[in-house]
C-alpha positions, -999 to +999 in steps of 0.1 A: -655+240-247-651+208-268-653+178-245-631+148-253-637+107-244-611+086-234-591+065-263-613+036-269-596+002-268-598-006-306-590+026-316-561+031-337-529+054-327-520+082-353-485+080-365-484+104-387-505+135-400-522+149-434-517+188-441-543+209-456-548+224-489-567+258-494-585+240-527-579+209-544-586+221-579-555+217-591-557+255-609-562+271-578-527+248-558-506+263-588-519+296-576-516+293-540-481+279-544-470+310-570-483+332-545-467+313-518-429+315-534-430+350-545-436+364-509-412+337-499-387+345-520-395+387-520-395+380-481-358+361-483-343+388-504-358+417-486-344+407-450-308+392-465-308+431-481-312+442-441-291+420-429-265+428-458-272+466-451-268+467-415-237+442-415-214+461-437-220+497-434-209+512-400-232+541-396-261+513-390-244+499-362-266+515-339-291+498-315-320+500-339-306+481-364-288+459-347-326+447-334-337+452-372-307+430-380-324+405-353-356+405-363-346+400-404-327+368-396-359+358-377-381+365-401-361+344-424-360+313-401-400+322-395-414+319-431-390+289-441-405+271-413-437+266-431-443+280-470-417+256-486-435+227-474-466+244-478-462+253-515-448+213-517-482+201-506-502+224-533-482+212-557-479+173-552-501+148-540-481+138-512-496+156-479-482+137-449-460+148-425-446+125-397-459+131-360-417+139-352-417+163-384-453+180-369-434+183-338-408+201-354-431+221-372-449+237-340-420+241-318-403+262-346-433+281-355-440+290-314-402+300-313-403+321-341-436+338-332-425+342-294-396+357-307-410+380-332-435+398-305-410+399-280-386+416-308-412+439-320-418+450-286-380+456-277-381+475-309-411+498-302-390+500-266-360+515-281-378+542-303-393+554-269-359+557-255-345+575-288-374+598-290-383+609-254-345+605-238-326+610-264-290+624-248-293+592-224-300+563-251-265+554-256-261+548-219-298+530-217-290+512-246-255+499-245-246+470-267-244+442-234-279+454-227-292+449-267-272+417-263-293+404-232-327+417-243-321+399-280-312+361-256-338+367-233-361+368-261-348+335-281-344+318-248-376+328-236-389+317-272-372+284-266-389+277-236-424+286-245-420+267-275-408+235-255-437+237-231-463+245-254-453+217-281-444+190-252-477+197-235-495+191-272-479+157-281-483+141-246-520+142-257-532+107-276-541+110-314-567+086-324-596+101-341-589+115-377-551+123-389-563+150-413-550+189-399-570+213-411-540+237-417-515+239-445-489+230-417-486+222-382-499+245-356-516+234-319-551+247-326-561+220-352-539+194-336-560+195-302-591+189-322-577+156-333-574+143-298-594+119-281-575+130-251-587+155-228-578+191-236-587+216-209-551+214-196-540+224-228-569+252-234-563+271-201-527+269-211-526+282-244-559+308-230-535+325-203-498+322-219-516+340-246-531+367-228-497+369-209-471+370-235-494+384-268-515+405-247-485+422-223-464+427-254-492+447-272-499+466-240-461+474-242-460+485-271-488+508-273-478+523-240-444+530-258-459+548-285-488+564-264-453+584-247-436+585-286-465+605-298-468+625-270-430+635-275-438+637-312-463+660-309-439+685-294-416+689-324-408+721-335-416+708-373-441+689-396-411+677-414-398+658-380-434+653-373-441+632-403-408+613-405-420+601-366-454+592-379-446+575-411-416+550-396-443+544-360-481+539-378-470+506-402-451+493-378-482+495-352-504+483-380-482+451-385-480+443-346-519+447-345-523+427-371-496+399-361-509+401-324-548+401-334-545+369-358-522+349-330-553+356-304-582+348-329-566+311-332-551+305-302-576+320-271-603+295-287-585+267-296-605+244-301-635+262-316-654+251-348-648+280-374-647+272-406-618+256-418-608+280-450-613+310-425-586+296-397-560+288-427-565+325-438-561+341-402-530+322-400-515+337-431-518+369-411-494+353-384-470+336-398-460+352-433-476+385-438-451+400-409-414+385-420-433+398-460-443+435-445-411+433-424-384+445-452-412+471-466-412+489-433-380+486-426-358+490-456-382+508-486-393+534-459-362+539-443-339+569-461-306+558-437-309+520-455-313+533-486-283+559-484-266+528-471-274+500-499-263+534-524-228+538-503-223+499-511-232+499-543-211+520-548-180+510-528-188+477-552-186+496-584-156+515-577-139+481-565-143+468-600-128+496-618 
């Protein structure tokens, strides 16, 4: 563990904080930042097509996709919370960020990634319910109780995100004020401090085995019973449609979950630079990207739906 020395007395107090670039060959920022916006923009119009979907066409009001519903709004919040300023930063010269924007930056970022496992693993909860009790899943899963599970998450978001980013910036900042991130996360931040970290480290060590690791648990218990049920069906047909809509949505929670323990049960450790910026990636934008493919280009109900619209629209015109 990375031991830290007290601020020395002619050291000089950070005030504000340089983000990261993945190359500074100015080919390779145009790149980045092309690749950045289209799965930005692909991710904005995917979810608003969910949330569109799901609003406006009553056979989707249903527990499912009033989570799916959730979770696209999320995901929207989630990726806007770093790429736009990220492809900013590859694209000009100007890399600071203030120490109250960094602030803002993390406890958005631990919202939205609170709120996204804890939505996945509601998620994974209802299929169990749908598949292995189906004739009482309307009573299990009334609207008050999707209601409460959907404000327990953001308020549970909201709290882990106030302790987590109040526990980080109560640290001093005195060494250098160059993140080695593309935006502001705790891992890079506590390398900057001359403060002392263990606090922090046993923190971020057991929230994260708590909250990431429970939820996976969760999950995979749910699906353990899911395939069990699955296995039982009469057809290959209903067999297949279980297995295609369960397996990507297991691979994107193993892959979220996975990349949000590699950076945060070490904090503090010294892997290399590029490969941290890359794991995050798999965090905080490949999930709100993979989200809509899942959910929506997978999914014959939402396309049925977004034809029933279309539709609707046309014959509206004439």
């Amino acid at each position: 563990m990375q031991k830290k020395y007290p601020k020395m007395p002619n050291s000089t107090t950070v005030t504000e904080f340089l983000l990261m670039r993945f190359s500074d060959v100015w080919d390779f920022r145009v790149l980045h930042a092309m690749l950045f916006l289209l799965m930005y923009l692909a991710t904005l119009l995917g979810n608003l097509l969910i949330v569109t979907v799901t609003t406006l066409d009553q056979s989707l009001h249903t527990p499912m996709y009033f989570f799916l519903r959730n979770l696209s709004v999320l995901d929207m919040c989630y990726i806007s919370v770093t790429v736009p300023r990220a492809c900013v930063i590859f694209l000009l010269e100007n890399r600071v960020i203030s120490m109250v924007g960094c602030a803002a930056q993390i406890f958005l970022v631990v919202l939205c990634a609170t709120a996204e496992l804890l939505f996945l693993t509601i998620m994974a909860y209802d299929r169990y319910v749908a598949i292995c009790y189906p004739l009482h899943y309307p009573v299990i899963m009334n609207l008050r109780v999707c209601v409460q599970m959907t404000l327990i998450s953001v308020f549970s978001g909201l709290i882990y995100a106030g302790v987590h980013t109040g526990n980080t910036f109560r640290l001093s900042f005195c060494q250098s004020n160059v993140i080695h991130q593309f935006f502001c996360d705790i891992p890079p931040l506590l390398k900057l401090s001359c403060s002392d970290t263990f606090i922090n480290e046993v923190v971020i060590f057991f929230s994260a085995v708590v909250i990431v690791g429970g939820c996976f648990i969760l999950i995979i218990i749910s699906y353990i019973h899911i395939f069990s049920a699955v296995i039982k069906f009469p057809t290959r047909r209903e067999k297949g449609k279980a297995f295609s809509t369960c397996v990507p949505h297991i691979l994107v929670v193993t892959v979220f979950s996975s990349s949000l323990n590699a950076v945060y049960m070490n904090p503090t450790s010294n892997s290399p630079t590029i490969q941290d910026m890359i794991i995050s990636v798999f965090y905080c934008i490949v999930p709100p990207f993979l989200n809509p493919i899942i959910y929506s280009l997978r999914n014959k109900q939402i396309k049925e739906a977004v034809r029933r619209i279309m539709r609707r629209i046309f014959y509206s015109e004439k």
